[in-house]
MIDOPA-656831 format. One record per atom (N, C-alpha, C): x, y, z; residue number from 1. Coordinates in nm, 3 decimals. Example, Ala and Ser with C-alpha at 12.3 -4.5 7.8 and 13.67 -1.06 7.14 Angstrom:
residues 2
R        u        v        w   nr
R    1.319   -0.569    0.780    1
R    1.230   -0.450    0.780    1
R    1.320   -0.330    0.780    1
R    1.285   -0.225    0.708    2
R    1.367   -0.106    0.714    2
R    1.290    0.003    0.787    2
end
This chain:
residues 130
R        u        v        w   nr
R    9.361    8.468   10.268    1
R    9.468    8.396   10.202    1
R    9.466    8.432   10.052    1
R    9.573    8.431    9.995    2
R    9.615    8.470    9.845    2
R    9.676    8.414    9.819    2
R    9.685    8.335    9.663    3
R    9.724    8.196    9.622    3
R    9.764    8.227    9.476    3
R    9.853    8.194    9.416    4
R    9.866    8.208    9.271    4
R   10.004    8.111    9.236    4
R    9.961    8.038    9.089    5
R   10.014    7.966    9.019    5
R   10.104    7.991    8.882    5
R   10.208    7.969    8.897    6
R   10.259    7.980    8.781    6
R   10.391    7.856    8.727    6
R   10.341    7.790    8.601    7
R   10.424    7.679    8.591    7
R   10.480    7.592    8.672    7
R   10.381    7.586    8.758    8
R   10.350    7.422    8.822    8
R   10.484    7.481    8.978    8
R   10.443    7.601    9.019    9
R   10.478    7.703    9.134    9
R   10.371    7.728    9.219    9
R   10.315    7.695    9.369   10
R   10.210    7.747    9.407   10
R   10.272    7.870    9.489   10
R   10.221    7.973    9.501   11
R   10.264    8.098    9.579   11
R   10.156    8.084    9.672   11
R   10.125    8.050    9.801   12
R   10.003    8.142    9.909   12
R   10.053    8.232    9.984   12
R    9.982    8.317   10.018   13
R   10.064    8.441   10.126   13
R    9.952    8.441   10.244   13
R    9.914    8.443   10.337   14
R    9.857    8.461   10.452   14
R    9.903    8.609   10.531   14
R    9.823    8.678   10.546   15
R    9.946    8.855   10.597   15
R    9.799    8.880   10.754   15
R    9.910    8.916   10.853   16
R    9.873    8.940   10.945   16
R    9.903    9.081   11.031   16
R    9.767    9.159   11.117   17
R    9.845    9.257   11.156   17
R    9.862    9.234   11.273   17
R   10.012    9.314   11.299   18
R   10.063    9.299   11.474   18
R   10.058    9.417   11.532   18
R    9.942    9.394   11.614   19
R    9.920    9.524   11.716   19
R   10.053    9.547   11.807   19
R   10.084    9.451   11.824   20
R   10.211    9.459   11.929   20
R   10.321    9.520   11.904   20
R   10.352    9.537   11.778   21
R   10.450    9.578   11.709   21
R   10.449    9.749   11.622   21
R   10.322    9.766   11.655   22
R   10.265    9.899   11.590   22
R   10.236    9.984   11.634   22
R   10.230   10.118   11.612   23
R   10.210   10.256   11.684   23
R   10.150   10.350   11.586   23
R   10.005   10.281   11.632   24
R    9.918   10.418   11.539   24
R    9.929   10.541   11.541   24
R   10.005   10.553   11.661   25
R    9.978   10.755   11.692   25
R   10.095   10.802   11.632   25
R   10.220   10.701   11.607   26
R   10.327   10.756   11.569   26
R   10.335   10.692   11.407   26
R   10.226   10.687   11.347   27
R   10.224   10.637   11.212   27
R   10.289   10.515   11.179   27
R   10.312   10.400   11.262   28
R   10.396   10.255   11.231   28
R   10.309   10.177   11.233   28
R   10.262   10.077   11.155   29
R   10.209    9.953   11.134   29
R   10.275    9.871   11.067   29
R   10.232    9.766   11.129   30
R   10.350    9.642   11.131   30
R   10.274    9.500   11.061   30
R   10.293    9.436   10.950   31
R   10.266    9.306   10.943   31
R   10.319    9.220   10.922   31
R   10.311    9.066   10.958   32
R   10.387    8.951   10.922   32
R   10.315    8.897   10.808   32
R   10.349    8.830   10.746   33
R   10.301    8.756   10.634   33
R   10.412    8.587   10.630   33
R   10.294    8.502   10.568   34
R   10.360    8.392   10.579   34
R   10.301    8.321   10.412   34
R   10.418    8.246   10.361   35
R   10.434    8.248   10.260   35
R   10.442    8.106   10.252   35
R   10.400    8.011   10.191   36
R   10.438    7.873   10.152   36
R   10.393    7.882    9.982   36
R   10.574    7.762    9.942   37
R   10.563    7.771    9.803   37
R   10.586    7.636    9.807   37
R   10.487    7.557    9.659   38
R   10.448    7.460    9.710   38
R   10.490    7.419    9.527   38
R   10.590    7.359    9.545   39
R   10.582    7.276    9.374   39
R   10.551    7.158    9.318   39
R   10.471    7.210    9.220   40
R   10.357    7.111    9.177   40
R   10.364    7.067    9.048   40
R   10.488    7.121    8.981   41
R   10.539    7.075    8.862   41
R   10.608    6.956    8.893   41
R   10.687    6.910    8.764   42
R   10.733    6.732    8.778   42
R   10.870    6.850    8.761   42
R   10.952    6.935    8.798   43
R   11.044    6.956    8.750   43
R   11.152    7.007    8.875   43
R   11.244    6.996    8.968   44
R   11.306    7.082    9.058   44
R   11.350    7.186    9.026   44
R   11.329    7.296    9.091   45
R   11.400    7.430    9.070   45
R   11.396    7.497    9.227   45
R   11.489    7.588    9.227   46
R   11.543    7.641    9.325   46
R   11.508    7.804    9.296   46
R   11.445    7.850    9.403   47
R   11.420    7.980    9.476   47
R   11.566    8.104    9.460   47
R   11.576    8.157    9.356   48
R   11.709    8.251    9.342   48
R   11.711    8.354    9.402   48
R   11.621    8.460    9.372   49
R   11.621    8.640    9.347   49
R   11.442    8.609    9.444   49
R   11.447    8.759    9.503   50
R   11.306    8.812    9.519   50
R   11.305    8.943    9.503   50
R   11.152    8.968    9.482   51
R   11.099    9.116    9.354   51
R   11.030    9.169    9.475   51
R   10.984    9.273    9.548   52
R   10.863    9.295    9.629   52
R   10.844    9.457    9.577   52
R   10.709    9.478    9.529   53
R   10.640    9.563    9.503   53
R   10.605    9.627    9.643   53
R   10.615    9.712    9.726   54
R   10.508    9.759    9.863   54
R   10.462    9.884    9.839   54
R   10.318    9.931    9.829   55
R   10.261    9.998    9.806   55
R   10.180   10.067    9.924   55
R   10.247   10.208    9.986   56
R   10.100   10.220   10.112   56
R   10.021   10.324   10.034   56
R    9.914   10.375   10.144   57
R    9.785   10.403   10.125   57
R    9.812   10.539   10.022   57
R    9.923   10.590   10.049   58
R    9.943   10.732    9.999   58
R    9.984   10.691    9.812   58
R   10.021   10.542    9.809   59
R   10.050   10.517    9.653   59
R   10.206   10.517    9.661   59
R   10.307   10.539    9.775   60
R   10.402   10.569    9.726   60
R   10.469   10.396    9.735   60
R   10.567   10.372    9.624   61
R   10.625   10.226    9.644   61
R   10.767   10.229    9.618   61
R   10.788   10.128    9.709   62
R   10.884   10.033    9.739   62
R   10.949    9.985    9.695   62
R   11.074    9.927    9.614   63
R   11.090    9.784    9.565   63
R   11.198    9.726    9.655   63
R   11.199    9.603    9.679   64
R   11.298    9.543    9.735   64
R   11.316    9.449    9.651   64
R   11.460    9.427    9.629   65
R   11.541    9.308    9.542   65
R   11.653    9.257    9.609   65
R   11.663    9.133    9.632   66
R   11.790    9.031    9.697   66
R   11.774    8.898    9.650   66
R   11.893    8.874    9.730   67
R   11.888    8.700    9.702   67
R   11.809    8.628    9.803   67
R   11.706    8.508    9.740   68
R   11.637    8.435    9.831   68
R   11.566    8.474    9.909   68
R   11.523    8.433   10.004   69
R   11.385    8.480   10.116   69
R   11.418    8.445   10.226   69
R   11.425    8.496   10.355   70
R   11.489    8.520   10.492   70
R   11.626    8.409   10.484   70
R   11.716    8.495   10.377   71
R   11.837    8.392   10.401   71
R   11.867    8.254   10.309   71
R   11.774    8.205   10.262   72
R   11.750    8.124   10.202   72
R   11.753    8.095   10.037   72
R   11.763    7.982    9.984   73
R   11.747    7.938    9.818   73
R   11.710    7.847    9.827   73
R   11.579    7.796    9.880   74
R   11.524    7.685    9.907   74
R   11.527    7.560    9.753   74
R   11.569    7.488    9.756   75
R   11.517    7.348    9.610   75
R   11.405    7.319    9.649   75
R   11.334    7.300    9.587   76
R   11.197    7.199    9.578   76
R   11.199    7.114    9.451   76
R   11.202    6.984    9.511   77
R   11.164    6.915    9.403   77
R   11.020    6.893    9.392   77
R   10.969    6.798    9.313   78
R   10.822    6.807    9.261   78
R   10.762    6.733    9.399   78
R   10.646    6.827    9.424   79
R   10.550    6.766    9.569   79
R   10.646    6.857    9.735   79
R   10.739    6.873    9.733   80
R   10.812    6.951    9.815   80
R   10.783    7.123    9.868   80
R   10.735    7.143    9.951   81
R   10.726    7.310   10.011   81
R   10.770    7.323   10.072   81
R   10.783    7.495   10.062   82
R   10.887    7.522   10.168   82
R   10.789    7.679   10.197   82
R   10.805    7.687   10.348   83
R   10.732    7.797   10.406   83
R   10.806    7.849   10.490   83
R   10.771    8.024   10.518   84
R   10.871    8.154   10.603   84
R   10.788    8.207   10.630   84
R   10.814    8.303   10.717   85
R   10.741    8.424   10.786   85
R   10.869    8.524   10.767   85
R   10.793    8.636   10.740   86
R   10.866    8.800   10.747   86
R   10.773    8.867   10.831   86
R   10.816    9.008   10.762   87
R   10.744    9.117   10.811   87
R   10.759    9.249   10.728   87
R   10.647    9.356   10.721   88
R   10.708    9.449   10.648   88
R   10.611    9.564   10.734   88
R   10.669    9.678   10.774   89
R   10.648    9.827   10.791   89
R   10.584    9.911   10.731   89
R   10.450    9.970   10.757   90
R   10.434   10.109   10.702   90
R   10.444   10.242   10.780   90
R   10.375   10.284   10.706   91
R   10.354   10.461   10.748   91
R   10.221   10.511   10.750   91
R   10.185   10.396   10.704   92
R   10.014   10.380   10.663   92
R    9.926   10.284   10.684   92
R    9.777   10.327   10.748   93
R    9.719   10.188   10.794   93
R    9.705   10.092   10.717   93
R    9.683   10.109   10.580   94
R    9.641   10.000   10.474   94
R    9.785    9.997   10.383   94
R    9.793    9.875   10.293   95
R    9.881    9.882   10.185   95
R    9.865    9.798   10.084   95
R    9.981    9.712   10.006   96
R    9.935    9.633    9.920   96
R   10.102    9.590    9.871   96
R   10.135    9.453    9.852   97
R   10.226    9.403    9.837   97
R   10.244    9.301    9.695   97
R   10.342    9.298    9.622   98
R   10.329    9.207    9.517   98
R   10.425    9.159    9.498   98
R   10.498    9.077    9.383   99
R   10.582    9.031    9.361   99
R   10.619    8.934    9.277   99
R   10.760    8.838    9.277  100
R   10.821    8.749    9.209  100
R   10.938    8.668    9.253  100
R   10.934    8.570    9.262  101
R   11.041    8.466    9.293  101
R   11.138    8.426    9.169  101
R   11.246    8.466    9.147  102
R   11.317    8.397    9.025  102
R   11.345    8.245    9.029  102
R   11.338    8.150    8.982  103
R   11.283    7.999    8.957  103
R   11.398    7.974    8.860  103
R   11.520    7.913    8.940  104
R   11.541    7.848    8.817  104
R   11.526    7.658    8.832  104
R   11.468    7.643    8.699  105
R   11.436    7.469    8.681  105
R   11.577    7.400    8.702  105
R   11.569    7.273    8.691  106
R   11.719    7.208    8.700  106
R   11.779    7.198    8.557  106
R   11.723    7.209    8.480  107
R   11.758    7.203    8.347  107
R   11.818    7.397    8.317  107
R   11.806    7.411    8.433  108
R   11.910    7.619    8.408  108
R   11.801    7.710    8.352  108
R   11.675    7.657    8.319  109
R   11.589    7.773    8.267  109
R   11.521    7.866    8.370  109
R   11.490    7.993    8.350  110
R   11.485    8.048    8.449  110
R   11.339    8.071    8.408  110
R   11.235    8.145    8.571  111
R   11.145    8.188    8.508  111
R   11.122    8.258    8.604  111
R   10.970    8.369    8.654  112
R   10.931    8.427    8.707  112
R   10.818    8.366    8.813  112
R   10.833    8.319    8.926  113
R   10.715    8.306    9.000  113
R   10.617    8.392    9.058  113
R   10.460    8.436    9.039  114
R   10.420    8.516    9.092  114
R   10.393    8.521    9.235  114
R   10.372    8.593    9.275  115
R   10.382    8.617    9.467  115
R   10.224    8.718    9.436  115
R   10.123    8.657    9.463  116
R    9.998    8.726    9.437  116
R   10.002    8.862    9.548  116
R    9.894    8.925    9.445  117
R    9.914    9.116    9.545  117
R    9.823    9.084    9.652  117
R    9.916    9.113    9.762  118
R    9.793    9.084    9.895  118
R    9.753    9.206    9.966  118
R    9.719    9.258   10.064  119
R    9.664    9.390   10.095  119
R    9.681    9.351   10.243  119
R    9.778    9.498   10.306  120
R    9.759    9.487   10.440  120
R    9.711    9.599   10.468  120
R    9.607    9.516   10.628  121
R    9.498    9.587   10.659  121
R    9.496    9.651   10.784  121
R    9.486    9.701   10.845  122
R    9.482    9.718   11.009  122
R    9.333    9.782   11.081  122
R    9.331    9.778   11.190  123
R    9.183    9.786   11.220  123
R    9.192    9.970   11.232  123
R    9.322   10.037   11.155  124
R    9.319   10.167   11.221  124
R    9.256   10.264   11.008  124
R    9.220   10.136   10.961  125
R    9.184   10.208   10.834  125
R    9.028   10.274   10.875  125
R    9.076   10.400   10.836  126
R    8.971   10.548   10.864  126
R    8.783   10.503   10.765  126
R    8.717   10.470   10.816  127
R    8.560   10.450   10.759  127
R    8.475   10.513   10.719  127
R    8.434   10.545   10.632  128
R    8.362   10.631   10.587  128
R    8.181   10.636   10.563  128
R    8.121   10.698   10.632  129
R    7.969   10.650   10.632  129
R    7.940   10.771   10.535  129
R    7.820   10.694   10.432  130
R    7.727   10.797   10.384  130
R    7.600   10.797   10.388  130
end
């Protein structure tokens, strides 16, 4: 689990791999990740924009930018979470994911929520003995 705070924003990410969904021989690995954002400030703001960094093993990245998260602009007022499941694709057994939630407060100020860098793993990452 990976957890990060920013101005009274909790981000956790939980990332899982799906064998079921993946094909090592044909280079596809597959993970879900599940996300609960948990606000812990005294202030409501609503879930706008998302940022995603995806990084696989080879270094090459990603960005994805839209509105909201599977569909969504969730409000949270203070003590209120809200949690999703996705999924994201590689080409590569390992990777690494990051990000940002745009936040705006009810008072219209906007800010950046972090989405901590999590690392996906699969049991097909190559080992090295010395």
């Amino acid at each position: 689990m990976y957890r990060a705070v920013t101005r009274g924003i909790q981000v956790t990410v939980t990332p899982s791999y799906l064998a079921d969904r993946s094909s090592p021989e044909d280079n596809r690995y597959f993970w879900a990740y599940t996300i609960e954002i948990v606000n812990l400030g005294d202030v409501t703001v609503q879930l706008k924009t998302r940022h995603w960094k995806i990084t696989d093993a080879q270094g090459h990245v990603q960005e994805v930018r839209g509105p909201g998260v599977v569909g969504e602009q969730p409000i949270l007022k203070p003590g209120e979470r809200f949690e999703y499941t996705s999924g994201v694709p590689l080409t590569t057994p390992t990777g690494l994911m990051a990000g940002t939630y745009q936040m705006v407060a009810d008072d219209g100020e906007r800010f950046d929520a972090v989405v901590p860098t999590f690392s996906l793993d699969s049991p097909h990452i190559a080992r090295v003995l010395h």
